[in-house]
Each structure stands twice: as C-alpha cells, then as structure tokens.
C-alpha positions, 0 to 999 in steps of 0.5 A: 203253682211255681213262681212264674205263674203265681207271678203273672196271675199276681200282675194280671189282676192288679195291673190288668190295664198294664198288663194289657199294654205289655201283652199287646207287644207280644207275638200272638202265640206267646199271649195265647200261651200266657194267658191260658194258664190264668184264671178266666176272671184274668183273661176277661180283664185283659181282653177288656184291656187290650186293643180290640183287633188283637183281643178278638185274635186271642178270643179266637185263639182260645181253646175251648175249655179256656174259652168256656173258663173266660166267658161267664167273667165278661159283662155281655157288652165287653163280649158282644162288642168283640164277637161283632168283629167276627166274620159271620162264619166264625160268629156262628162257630163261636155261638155254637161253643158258648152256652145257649144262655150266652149265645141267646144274650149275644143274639140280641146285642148283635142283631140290629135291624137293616134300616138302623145305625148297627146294621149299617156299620162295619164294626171290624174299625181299627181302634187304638189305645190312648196310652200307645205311642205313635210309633207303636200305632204306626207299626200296628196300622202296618200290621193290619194291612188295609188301605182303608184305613184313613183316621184312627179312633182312640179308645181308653182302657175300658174300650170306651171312644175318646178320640180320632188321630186322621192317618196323615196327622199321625205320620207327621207326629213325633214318634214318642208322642202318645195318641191322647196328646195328639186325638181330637176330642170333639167327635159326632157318635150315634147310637146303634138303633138310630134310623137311616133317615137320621144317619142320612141327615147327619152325613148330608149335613156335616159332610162326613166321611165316617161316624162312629157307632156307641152304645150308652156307655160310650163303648166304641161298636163300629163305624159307618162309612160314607159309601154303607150310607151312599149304598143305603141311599141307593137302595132306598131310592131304588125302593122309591121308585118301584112303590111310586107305582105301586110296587113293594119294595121287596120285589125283585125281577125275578120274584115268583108271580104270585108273590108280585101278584100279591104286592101289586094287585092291591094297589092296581084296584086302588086305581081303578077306583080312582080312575071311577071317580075320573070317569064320574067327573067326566059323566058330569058333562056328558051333555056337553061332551055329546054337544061338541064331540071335539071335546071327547077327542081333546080331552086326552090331550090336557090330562096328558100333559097335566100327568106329566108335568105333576109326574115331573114335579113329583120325581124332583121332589121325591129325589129331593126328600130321599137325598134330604135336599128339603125338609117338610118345613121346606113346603112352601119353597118348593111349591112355590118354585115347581107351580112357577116352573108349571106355570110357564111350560103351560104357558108354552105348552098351550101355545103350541096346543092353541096353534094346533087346535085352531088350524085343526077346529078354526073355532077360537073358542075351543082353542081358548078354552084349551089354552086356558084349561091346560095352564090351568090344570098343569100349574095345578099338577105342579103343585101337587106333585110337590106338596103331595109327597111333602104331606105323606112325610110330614104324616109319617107315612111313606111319600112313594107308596101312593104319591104316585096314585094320588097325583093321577087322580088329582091331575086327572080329575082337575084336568078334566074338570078345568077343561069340561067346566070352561067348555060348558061355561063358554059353550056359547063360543065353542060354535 
C-alpha cells in the first residue's frame, strides 16, 4: 500500500463527514477513481456523507466488485433511501447485482402501496448539506438543471432533514453564508406509509406547496408535490364516480367483458332487490291506484324529480368529501343547507307540477295531494343525499360504492310512499 492511499484511507475513516465535504467538490470521475481503492466500510460512510444526488451518481458508477465490496457495510435505510433515487430501469440492474438477501431487504424498503405518502412522493429531491455554502449550493442548483426546482431541503451529514432554504431566499443570501444560518427549521414531514386521505387533509389545510417524506429516524425519502396530490384527487374522484353507480374502480373503457361483467353484475341485482321493495310499496296501494288510475300515470313523475334532487344533493357532497371540503363532524351543516335548498326548489317544482296537473285533471285534490307529496318527498331526497354518504364515511366504509343504491331506494320509496299515502288519506277529495 504506498503513502497516498494509506492517506486517504487514514482521512476517510476519520473524518468521513470532512472527507464527504472535500469529495463532493470534485469531478465525478476522479471520486470514482478515489474511492475505489478504499475499503467498502469507507465508501459507505462517505456515501452516507455525501449530498445525496452525487452519492446516488457515484453508487452507479461503482464497478461491480467494488460495488459488492461496499454493500454489506450499508445499514438498509442508508442504501434504500439512495436506491429510490434510481430510475425504475436502473433500480431493477442494480437489484439484479446485489445479493438476493439484499435485494429482497430493499424490495421491501422501497415498495410502498399506491394509496400511501411513499407511493405518491418523488424521491429524486435536491437535498443539501447544512455545512454547504450559498455559493456552492447555487453552483450545484445550476449543475442539476431542472426548473422545478423551487425550495431546497437541507440534510445534516446523517442525511436526516433539518431545514428548507425557498430558492428565491437563497438568491438574495450572502454567498459565504452556510445554509444552516439561512434554513427554516419549523418543517410539516409525513411518514411513508400515511394514507392519501391524510396527505389529502394536510395539502387542503395548510395550503402546501410541497411535504417532504421520513422515516422514523428523520431520514429525508422524498417529497410530495402539489400536482402528485392534485393527481391523486383526480383520480380518486374519477373512482367516485364510477362506484356511485356500481362500477369497480378498477374498471377501464376498454376492460374485457367478463371482468366488468364480474364488477358490475353483483351490484345490478342489489338494485333489483331494491326496486322489489319499491314495487312492494307500490303494491300496498294497489286498491287506490286501481280507484284512481291518474295516480299510476303521476307516480313517475314525483320519483322522478325526488331522484334528482337527492342525485343533485348527493354528487355535492360526495365532491365535497372527496376535496375534503366537509368533515363527518360537518353533518348537520350540510343536511341542514341541502334540506333548505330541497325544500324551496320543491316549493317551486310543485308549483309548476300543480299548474300542470290541474289543467290536465281539473280536480283540486289531485293537484294538491302532488303538490304536497313531491315538497315532501324531495326535501326528503335531499337530506338523504347528504347524510347518506356522511354516514358510509363516518363507518369507514367507501361513501361512493353504494351511496348511489341506497339514495334510489330511499327516494323511491319515500316518494312513492308520500304521494300513494296523501292519495289514500285524501281519496275522498281526488273525485
């Protein structure tokens, strides 16, 4: 071994943090060429050291029987957290190098679920080193050449996250201010495995542009970005919309048949068995409808329009839990304002149904007991369409995969109900 590289190994397993510092200032094949001929202990800790973007350029740059020499010396957070900044097709070359004991290891450190922090965030952020000046972080913000870049997140030595410098504070910033003299402290972070309706909460409340992503120990893992989240509500309203009518969320347009087959039918006879029990209300007044056939003929109308409005009710609040615009607590709020907004457009709807039915009919009874029955039955409609949904969420159920069955029936049943029962009660005055 001659002087030099008893030298460097001396300083690398002393000072790994200095030595990091000093590397990191060095074209990326001279730190190839340096650190290969150092023990694989060494090359850990100073990839451990080292800002995170140019420690995951040297890991790919490792020949194999250096890289093999450095990876057992790696706790498995250390590595994963480097691996993630792979792009998918490296990631699966760089599993295929390693040992299968590794390889399954970092499986499960960087497999997260789709619904969860870890599968929404980007875990190729620019972080930086506290110890870097200004000046050094600028040249390195210019180096990575992304636009996207808008706030810096600083990392102290262990890679654990200590701050935020937003881009345009460090523009104005003397250059020989270090970035720990200039971060912000105070920062919101979010574990991995935290669902989407959280992750959704936290960017409605505080208005966020970005959160980063840790792990217990503070390890920075990623970022999410206000457009992931903005994509995740998209998509889960989408969702929404095709279980409100019995759809699987998994279906696409152009699934096979037999798979919507499977997704759909399931809940079409759901509704058949609904639509019995409506038909069984209906059968209860068999007597009255035969009395007065005028009722059969009128029937569709009053379901009709307390479908509707229990349909419009429903959708705004569906809209409304999906964006996280109301809360379960929020119940009575929102029951209270669609049953007011249901109640004056039945007042208005009825009005023109009692004008209709009147110059049809000429018989003032009918044309009150409608008029009645339909304020009654879509003011009821409305209230269902929004406690309904509030309910479903409030059981840890999902609100859109029968919201929609269980509004019909009740509409239909109640609508049914107010109209057949007001007939048979004022059958006297239908004449």
């Amino acid at each position: 071994m001659n002087t030099s590289t008893l030298l460097y190994e001396t300083f690398f397993s002393t000072h790994p943090e200095e030595a990091a510092r000093t590397l990191e200032s060095f074209p990326i094949g001279d730190i190839l060429r340096v650190i290969s001929q150092t023990p694989g202990r060494n090359i850990a800790q100073l990839l451990s050291n080292m800002n995170p973007s140019l420690a995951t350029e040297v890991l790919l740059g490792l020949h194999d029987e250096v890289l093999l020499r450095a990876i057992p010396e790696f706790s498995p957070t250390q590595l994963a957290t480097l691996v993630s900044r792979f792009s998918q097709e490296q990631r699966e070359d760089f599993l295929g190098k390693v040992p299968a004991a590794v390889a399954t290891e970092l499986t499960a450190f960087l497999d997260y679920p789709v619904d969860t922090a870890g599968g929404l965030m980007d875990p190729r952020v620019l972080a930086l080193p506290e110890d870097l000046l200004v000046e050094q972080a600028i040249a390195q913000i210019r180096a990575k050449g992304s636009k996207e870049i808008h706030e810096v997140y600083v990392i102290d030595r262990e890679q654990k996250l200590v701050g935020r410098v937003p881009l345009r504070d460090l523009l104005v910033t003397p250059t020989d201010e270090r970035l720990q003299s200039v971060m912000e402290r105070d920062l919101l972070t979010i574990h991995p495995l935290e669902q989407r309706d959280q992750i959704l909460d936290l960017f409605s409340e505080r208005k966020l542009f970005t959160l980063p992503v840790t792990d217990l120990d503070g390890h920075l893992l990623g970022v999410i970005r206000n457009r992931s989240i903005f994509k995740a509500g998209q998509e889960e309203l989408s969702a929404d919309m095709q279980t409100m009518v019995g759809v699987s969320a998994d279906e696409r347009a152009l699934s096979p048949p037999m798979f919507a087959v499977k997704k759909r039918l399931p809940w079409l006879q759901i509704n058949l068995l609904t639509a019995f029990l409506a038909a069984f209300v209906v059968g209860l007044f068999e007597s009255t409808i035969a009395q007065f056939t005028a009722l059969a003929v009128l029937l569709p109308v009053v379901a009709g329009q307390s479908g509707n409005t229990g349909a419009q009710s429903l959708a705004v609040v569906m809209r409304g839990l999906a964006l996280r615009d109301i809360r379960p607590s929020q119940w009575w709020s929102v029951s209270r304002k669609e049953v007011v907004v249901a109640f004056i457009n039945g007042v208005a709807v009825a009005l023109t149904t009692c004008l209709g039915v009147y110059v049809w009919s000429r018989s003032l009874g009918l044309t009150a007991v409608i008029g009645v029955s339909m304020i009654l039955a879509m003011t009821i409609a409305g209230f269902s369409g929004a406690v309904i949904p509030i309910i479903l969420r409030s059981l840890k159920q999902d609100p859109a995969q029968s919201s929609s069955i269980i509004l019909t029936t009740v509409t239909d049943v109640f609508g049914f109900f107010s109209f057949l029962g007001l007939a048979t009660i004022f059958s006297s005055w239908l004449a």
